[in-house]
C-alpha positions as CSV (number, residue, x, y, z in Angstrom):
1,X,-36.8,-184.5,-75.9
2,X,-34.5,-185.8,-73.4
3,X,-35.0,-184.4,-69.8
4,X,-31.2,-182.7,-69.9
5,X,-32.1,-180.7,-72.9
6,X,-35.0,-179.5,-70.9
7,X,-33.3,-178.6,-67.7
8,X,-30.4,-176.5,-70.1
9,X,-32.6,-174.6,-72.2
10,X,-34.6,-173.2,-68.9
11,X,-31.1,-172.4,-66.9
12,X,-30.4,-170.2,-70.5
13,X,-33.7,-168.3,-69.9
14,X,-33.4,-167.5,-65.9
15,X,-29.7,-166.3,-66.6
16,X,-31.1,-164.3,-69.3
17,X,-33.6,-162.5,-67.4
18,X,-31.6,-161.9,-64.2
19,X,-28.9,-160.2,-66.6
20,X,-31.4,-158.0,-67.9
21,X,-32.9,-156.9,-64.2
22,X,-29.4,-156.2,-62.9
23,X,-28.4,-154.3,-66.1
24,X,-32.0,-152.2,-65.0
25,X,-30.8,-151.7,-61.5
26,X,-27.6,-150.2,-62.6
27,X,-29.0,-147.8,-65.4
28,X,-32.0,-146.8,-62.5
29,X,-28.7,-146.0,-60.1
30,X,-26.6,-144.1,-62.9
31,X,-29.6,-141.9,-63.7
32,X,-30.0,-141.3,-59.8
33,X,-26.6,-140.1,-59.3
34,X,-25.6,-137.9,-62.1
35,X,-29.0,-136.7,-63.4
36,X,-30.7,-135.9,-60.2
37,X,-34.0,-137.3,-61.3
38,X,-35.0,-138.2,-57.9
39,X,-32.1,-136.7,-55.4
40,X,-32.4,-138.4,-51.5
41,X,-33.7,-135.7,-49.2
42,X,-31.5,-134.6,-46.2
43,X,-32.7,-134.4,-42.9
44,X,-33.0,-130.8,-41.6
45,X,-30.0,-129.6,-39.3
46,X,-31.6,-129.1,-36.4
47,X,-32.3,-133.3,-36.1
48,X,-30.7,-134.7,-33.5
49,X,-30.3,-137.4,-36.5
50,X,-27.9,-135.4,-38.7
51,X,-25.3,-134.7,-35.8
52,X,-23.8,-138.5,-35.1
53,X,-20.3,-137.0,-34.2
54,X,-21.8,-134.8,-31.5
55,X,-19.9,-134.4,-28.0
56,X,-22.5,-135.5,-25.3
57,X,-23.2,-132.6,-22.8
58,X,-20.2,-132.1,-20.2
59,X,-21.0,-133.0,-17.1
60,X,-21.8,-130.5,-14.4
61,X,-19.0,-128.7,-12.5
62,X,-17.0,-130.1,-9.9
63,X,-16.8,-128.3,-6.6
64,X,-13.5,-127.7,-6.9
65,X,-13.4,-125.6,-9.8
66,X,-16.2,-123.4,-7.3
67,X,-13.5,-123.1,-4.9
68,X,-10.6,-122.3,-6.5
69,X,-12.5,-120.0,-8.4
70,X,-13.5,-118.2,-4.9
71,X,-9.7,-118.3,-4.4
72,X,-9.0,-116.3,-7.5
73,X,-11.9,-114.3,-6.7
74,X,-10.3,-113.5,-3.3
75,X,-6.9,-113.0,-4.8
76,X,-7.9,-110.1,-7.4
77,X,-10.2,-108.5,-4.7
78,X,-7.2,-108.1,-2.3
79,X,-4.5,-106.9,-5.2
80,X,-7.2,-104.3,-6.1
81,X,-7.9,-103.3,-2.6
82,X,-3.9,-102.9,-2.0
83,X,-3.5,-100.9,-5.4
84,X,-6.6,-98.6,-4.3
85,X,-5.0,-98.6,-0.7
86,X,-1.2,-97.0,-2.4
87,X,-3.1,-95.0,-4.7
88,X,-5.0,-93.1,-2.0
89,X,-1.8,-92.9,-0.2
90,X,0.1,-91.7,-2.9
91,X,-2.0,-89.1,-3.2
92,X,-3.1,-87.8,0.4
93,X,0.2,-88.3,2.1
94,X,4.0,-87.6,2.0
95,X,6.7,-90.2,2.8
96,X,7.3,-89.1,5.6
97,X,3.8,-89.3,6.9
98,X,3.4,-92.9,4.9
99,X,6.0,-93.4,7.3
100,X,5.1,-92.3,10.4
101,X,1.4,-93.7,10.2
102,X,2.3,-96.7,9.9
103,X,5.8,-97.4,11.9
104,X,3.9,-98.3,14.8
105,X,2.6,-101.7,12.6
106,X,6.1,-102.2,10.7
107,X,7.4,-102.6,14.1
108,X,4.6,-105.2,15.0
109,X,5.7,-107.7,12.2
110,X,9.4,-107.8,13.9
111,X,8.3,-108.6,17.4
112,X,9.8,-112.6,17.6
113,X,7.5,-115.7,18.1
114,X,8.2,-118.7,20.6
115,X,10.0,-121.2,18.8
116,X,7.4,-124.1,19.6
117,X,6.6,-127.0,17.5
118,X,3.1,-127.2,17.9
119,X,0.4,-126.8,16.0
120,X,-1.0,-124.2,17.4
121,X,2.2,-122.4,17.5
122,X,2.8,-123.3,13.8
123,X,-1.1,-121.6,13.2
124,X,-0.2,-118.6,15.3
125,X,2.6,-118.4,12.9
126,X,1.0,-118.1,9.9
127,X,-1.5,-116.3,10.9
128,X,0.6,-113.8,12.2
129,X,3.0,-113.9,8.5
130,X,-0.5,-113.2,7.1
131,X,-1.8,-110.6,8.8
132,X,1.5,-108.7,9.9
133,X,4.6,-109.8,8.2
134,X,3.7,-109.9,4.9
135,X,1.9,-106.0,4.7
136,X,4.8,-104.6,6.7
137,X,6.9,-105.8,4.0
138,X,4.2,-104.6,1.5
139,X,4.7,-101.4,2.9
140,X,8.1,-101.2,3.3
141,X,8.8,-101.7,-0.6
142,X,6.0,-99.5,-1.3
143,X,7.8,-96.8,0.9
144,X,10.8,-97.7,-1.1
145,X,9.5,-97.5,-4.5
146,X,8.2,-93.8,-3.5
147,X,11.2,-92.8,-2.8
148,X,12.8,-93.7,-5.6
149,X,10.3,-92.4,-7.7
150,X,10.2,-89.1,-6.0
151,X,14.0,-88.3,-6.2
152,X,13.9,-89.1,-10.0
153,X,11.1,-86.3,-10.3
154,X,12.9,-83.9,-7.9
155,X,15.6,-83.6,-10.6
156,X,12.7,-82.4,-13.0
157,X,10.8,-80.1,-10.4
158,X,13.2,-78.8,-8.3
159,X,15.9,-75.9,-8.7
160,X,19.3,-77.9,-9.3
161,X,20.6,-76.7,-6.5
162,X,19.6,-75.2,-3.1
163,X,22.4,-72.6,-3.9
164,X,22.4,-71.4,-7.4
165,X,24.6,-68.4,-6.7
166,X,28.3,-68.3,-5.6
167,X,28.8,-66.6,-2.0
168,X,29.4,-63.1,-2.2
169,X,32.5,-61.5,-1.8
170,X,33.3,-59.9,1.7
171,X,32.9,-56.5,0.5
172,X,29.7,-57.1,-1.0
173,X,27.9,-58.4,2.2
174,X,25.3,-55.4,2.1
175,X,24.9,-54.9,-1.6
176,X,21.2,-55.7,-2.6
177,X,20.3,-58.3,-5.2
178,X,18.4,-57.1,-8.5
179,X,16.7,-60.1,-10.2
180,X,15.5,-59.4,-13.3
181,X,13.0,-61.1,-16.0
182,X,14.3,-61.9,-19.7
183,X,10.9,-62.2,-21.8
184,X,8.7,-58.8,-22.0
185,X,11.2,-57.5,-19.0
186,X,14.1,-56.9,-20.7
187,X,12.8,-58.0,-24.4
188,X,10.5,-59.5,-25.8
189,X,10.5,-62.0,-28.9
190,X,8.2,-62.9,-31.2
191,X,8.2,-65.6,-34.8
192,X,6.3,-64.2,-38.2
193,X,6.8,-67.1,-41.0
194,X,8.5,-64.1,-43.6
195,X,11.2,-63.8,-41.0
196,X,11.3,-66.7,-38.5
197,X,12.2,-65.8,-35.1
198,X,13.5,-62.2,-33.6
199,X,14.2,-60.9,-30.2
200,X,13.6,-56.8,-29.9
201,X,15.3,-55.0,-26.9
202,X,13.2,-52.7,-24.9
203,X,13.3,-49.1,-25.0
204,X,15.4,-47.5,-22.4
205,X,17.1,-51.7,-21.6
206,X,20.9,-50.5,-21.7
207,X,21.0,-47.6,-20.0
208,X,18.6,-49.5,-17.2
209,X,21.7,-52.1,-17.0
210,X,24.3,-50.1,-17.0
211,X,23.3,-47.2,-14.1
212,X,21.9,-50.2,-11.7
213,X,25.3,-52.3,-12.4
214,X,26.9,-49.7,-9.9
215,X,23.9,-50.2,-7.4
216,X,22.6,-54.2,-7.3
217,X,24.2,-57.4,-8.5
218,X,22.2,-57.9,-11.1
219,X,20.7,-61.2,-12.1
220,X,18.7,-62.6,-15.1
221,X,16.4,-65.4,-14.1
222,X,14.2,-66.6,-17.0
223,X,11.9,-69.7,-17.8
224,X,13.4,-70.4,-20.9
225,X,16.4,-73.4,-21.8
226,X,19.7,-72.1,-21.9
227,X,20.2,-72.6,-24.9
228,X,17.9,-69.5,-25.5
229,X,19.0,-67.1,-22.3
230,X,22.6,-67.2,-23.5
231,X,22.5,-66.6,-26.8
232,X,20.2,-63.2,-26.2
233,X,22.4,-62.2,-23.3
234,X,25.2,-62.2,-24.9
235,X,23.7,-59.6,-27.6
236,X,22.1,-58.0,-24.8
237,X,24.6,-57.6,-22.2
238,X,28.3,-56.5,-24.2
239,X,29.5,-54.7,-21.2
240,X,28.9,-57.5,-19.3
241,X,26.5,-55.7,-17.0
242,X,24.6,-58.9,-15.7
243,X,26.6,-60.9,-13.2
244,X,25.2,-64.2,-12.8
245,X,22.4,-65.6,-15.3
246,X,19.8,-68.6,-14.2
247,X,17.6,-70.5,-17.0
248,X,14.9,-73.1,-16.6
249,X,16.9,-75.9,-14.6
250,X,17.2,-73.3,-11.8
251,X,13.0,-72.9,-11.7
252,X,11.0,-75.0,-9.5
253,X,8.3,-77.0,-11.9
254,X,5.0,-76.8,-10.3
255,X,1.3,-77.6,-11.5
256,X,2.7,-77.2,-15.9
257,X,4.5,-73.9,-14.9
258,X,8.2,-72.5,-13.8
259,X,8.1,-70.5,-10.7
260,X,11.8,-69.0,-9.4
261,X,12.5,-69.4,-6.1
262,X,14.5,-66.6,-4.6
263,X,14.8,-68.8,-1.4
264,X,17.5,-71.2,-3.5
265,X,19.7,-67.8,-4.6
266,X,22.0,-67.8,-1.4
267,X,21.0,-65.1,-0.7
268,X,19.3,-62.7,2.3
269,X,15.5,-62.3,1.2
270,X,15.5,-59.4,2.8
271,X,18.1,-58.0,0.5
272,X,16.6,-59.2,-3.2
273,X,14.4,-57.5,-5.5
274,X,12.6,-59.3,-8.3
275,X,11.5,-57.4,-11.4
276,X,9.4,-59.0,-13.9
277,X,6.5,-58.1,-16.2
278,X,4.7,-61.3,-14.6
279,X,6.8,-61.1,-11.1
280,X,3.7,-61.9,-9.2
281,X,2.7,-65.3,-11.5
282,X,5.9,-66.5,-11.8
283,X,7.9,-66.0,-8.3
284,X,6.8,-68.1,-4.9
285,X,8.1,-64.6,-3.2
286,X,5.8,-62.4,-3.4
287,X,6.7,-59.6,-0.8
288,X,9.9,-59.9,-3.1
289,X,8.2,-58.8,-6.4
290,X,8.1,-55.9,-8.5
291,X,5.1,-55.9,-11.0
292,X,5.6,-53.9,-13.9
293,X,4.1,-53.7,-17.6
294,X,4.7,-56.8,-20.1
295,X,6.3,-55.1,-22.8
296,X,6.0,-56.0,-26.5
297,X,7.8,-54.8,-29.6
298,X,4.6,-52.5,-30.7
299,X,5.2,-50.4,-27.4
300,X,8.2,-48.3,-29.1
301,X,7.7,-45.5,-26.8
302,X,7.8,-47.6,-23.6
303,X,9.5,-45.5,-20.6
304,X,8.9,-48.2,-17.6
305,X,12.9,-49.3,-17.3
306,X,13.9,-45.7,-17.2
307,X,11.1,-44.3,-14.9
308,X,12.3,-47.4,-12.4
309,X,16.0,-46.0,-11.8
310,X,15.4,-43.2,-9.4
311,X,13.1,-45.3,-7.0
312,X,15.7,-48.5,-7.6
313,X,19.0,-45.8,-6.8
314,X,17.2,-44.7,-4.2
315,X,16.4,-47.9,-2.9
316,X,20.1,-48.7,-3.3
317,X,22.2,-46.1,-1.4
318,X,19.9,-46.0,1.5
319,X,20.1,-50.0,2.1
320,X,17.4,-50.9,4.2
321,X,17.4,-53.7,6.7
322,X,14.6,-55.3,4.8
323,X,13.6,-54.3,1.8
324,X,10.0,-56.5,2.0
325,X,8.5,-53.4,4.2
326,X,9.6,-51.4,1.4
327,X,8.2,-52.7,-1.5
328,X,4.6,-53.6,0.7
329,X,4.1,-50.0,1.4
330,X,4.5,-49.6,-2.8
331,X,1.8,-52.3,-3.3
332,X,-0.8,-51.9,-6.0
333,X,0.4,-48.2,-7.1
334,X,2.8,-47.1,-9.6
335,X,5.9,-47.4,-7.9
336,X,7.6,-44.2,-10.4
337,X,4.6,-41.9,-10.0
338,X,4.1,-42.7,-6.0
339,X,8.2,-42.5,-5.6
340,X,8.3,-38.8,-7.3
341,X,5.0,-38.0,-4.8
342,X,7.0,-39.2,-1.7
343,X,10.3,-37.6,-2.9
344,X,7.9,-33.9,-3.1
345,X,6.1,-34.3,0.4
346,X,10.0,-34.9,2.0
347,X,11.2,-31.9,0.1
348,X,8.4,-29.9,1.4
349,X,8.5,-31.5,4.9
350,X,12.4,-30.8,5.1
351,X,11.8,-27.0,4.0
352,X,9.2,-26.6,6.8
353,X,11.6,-28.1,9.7
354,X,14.6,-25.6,8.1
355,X,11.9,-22.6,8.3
356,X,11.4,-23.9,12.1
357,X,14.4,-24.6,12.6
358,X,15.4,-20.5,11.4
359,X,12.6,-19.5,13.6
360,X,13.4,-21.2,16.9
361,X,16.9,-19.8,16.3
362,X,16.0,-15.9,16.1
């Protein structure tokens, strides 16, 4: 054989076997990957191996984070301190003694400063911005705010107007005033589901209106909206009895509650009665009041209104200078049955001076 033949027929058998190792491989990677027969194991998580994308650590903090952070510290410490400084105010002091405390220091912050352009001048400066200007100003819109704030809630609190009556005519200068309650005074209302709401007169009401109506200028001051009062008096009061009639807008709001004010009537305390069956909880005149029974519409027998009139005519026609005195000497008894008593120890003690007066004569 010729030495060519040789070399071909052993480059046939070396191609041969390296085609038949590769084709191995493959199958041996194909079986790997879709038959799992021997799957690669992962590293566990916590290696710092399986983490290659990992941020390195941040470096430590600068010191000027540290010291703007003391800044903001600083900042929020101050604005709480100022907000716990105007609550306390708010609530321990008026205006006006907000005011006065602290017009002394206002007038501190407008004191001028040489106009120099040193340094020093220029520190003095600041400082003094710091430390006086700028809380004198703090104060002076804080002052302002109350204000404002307080004259909105006025308008809900107070009685909307210091004079909630008319003047009284010249002829009536010495006539007394007879304020009078609307619920369980004059009536009393009540709401049952079968009927809704109702509003029962009490016993003895119309004749009570219209004997006084020649005495007092009567007046109806009640709790309740207008839109209430009106309705009732109208029902109530067809011979038009009642002269003047005041709702909830003319009661001064105080701690959840309506109290009337007979200060803001225009009238002379010394010549106004109040009658209520809850005179001495809901007036801030107490020497003024006359406490009498709540009524309700079981009470069909009630006789308080009419056992009133002789004391109240009385009362009336003899037109005391002050009537406070009056009612005190009344105070914690029944007015009716104590009136009747006094009226029967003056008859007796008139009869006695007669008799002495006969007997001195003879």
């Amino acid at each position: 054989m010729s030495l060519s033949i040789l070399r071909s027929r052993l480059c046939r058998r070396l191609c041969k076997s390296t085609a038949i190792k590769n084709f191995d491989n493959k199958n041996t990677i194909l079986s790997r990957r879709f038959f799992c027969t021997n799957p690669p194991k992962e590293p566990p998580l916590s290696s710092a191996s399986s983490q290659p994308n990992e941020a390195p650590p941040s470096s430590p903090p600068r010191k000027s984070n540290a010291f703007f952070s003391a800044i903001k510290f600083g900042l929020a410490t101050a604005v709480t301190g100022v907000a716990a400084s105007a609550g306390y105010a708010t609530y321990a002091y008026t205006v006006e003694e907000v005011d006065e405390k602290t017009k002394a220091f206002r007038d501190s912050a407008n004191q001028p400063i040489e106009d120099d352009e040193s340094i020093i001048n220029k520190l003095q400066s600041s400082v003094h911005y710091a430390a006086v200007v700028g809380p004198a100003k703090a104060i002076e819109l804080y002052l302002e705010w109350r204000r404002s704030i307080e004259d909105q809630l006025q308008a809900f609190t107070e009685p909307l107007s210091d004079k909630l009556l008319p003047d009284l005519p010249p002829g009536m200068q010495n006539v007394l005033t007879l304020v009078v309650d609307l619920n369980e005074t004059l009536v009393y209302s009540d709401w049952k589901r079968e009927r809704g709401w109702r509003t029962f007169k009490r016993p003895g009401v119309d004749a009570f209106l219209e004997h006084l109506a020649q005495f007092y200028e009567i007046v109806v001051y009640s709790d309740n909206l207008s839109m209430y009062v009106d309705p009732v008096l109208d029902r109530l009061d067809e011979k038009h009895c009642i002269a003047h009639r005041l709702s909830r807008a003319a009661t001064r709001y105080d701690d959840g509650k309506h109290y009337r004010d007979l200060t803001k009537l225009n009238r002379d305390p010394a010549k106004v009665i109040y009658l209520s069956g809850h005179a001495l909880e809901s007036c801030l005149q107490a020497d003024n009041c006359v406490q009498i029974k709540p009524w309700t519409s079981d009470d069909l027998d009630d006789t308080t209104l009419l056992d009133l009139l002789p004391f109240l005519e009385f009362v009336a026609q003899s037109r005391p200078n002050d009537i406070r005195p009056v009612l005190a000497s009344y105070k914690g008894r029944d007015i009716p049955k104590e009136f009747i008593e006094r009226s029967k120890e003056h008859k007796r003690r008139m009869q006695e001076q007669k008799q002495q007066g006969r007997f001195w004569r003879r």
